[in-house]
C-alpha positions in Angstrom: 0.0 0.0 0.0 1.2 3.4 -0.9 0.8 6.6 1.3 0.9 10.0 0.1 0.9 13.2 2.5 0.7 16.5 0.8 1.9 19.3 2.7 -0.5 21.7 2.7 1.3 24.4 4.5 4.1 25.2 7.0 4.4 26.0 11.2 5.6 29.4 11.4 6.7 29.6 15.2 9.3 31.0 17.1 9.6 27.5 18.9 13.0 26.2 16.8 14.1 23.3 19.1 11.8 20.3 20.1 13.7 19.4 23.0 12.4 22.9 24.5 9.1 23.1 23.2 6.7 22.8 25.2 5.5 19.2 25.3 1.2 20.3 24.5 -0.5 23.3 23.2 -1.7 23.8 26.7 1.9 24.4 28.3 1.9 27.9 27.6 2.4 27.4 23.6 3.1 30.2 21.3 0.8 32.4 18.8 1.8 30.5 15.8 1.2 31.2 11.9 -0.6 28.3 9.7 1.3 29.5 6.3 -0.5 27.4 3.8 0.4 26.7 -0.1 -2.1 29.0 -2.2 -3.1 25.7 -3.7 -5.2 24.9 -0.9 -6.8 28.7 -0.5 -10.1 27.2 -1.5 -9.9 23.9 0.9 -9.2 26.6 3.7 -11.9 29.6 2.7 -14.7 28.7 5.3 -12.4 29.1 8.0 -13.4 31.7 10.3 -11.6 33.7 13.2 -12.8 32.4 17.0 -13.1 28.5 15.7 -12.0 26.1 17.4 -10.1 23.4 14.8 -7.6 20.4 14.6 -4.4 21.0 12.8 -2.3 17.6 12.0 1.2 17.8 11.6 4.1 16.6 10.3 7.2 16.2 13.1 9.7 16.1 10.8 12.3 16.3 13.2 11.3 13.5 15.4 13.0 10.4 15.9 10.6 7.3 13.9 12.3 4.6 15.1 11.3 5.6 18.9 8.4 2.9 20.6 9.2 3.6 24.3 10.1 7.2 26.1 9.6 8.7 29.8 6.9 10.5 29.0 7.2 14.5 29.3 11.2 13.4 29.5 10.8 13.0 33.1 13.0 9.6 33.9 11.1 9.4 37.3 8.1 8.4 35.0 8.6 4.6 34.1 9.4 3.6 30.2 5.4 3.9 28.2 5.0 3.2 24.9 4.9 6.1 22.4 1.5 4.9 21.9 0.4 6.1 24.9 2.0 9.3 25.0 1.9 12.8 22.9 5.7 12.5 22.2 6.1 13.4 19.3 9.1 10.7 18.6 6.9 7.5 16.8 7.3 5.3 13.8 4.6 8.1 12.2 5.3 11.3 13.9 2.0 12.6 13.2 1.1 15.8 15.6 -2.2 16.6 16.9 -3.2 19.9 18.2 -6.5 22.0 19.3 -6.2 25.2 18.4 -8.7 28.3 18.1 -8.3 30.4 15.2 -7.0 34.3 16.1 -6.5 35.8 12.9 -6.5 35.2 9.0 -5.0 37.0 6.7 -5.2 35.6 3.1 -3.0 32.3 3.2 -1.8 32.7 7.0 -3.8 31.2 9.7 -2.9 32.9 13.0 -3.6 30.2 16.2 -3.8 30.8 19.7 -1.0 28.4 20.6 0.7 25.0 18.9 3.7 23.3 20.0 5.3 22.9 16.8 8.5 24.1 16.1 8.7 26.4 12.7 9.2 24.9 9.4 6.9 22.2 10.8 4.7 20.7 7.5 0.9 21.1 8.4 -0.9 18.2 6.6 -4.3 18.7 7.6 -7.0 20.8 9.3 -10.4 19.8 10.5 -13.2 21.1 12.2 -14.4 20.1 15.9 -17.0 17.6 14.9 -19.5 19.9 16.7 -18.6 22.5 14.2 -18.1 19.9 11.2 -20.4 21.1 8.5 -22.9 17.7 7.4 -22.8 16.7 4.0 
């Protein structure tokens, strides 16, 4: 089976190391920027400033052939499988991150906080299903 990713945009954050990021959104992460590819303009038009949305990431930094770490890199915690942890060393270093939307201004997205470091591929967005439009 093949996978393909596109990378719809980059992490524009003043965060430039992992190791002293902070380790969720909710540790006093940075305003980021959402700089996304003008090819996707029309994918990210409904968007609107004060919603709430899931951006997925790309940590292309981290380490993929990581399965076990202290979790929060505290080595009081015992050994836990990446699978139960947010670190964002795993085989697939996918990052998840609720964020609320503070600003847009034509291909930026302007978040309230992500832990991302910049340069940081954004491969998707999606709404809080509460907010997911049905089709």
């Amino acid at each position: 089976m093949d996978l393909t990713l596109r990378v719809l945009g980059l992490v524009r954050s003043p965060l430039d190391d992992p190791a002293t990021a902070p380790r969720v959104e909710t540790d006093n992460a940075p305003q980021a920027d959402l700089v996304m590819a003008p090819a996707y303009r029309t994918a990210a038009g409904s968007l609107e400033v004060g919603q709430t949305i899931l951006v997925f990431t790309w940590f292309h930094l981290a380490d993929r052939s990581c399965q076990e770490v202290h979790p929060r890199h505290d080595l009081s915690r015992p050994l836990t499988g990446v699978f139960n942890t947010r670190s964002p060393d795993r085989p697939n270093p996918i990052g998840l991150h609720q964020v609320r939307i503070t600003a847009i201004n034509g291909d930026v997205i302007t978040v309230d906080g992500i832990e991302a470091v910049n340069g940081t591929p954004v491969i998707d967005i999606k709404p809080l299903p509460d907010r997911a439009p049905r089709t």
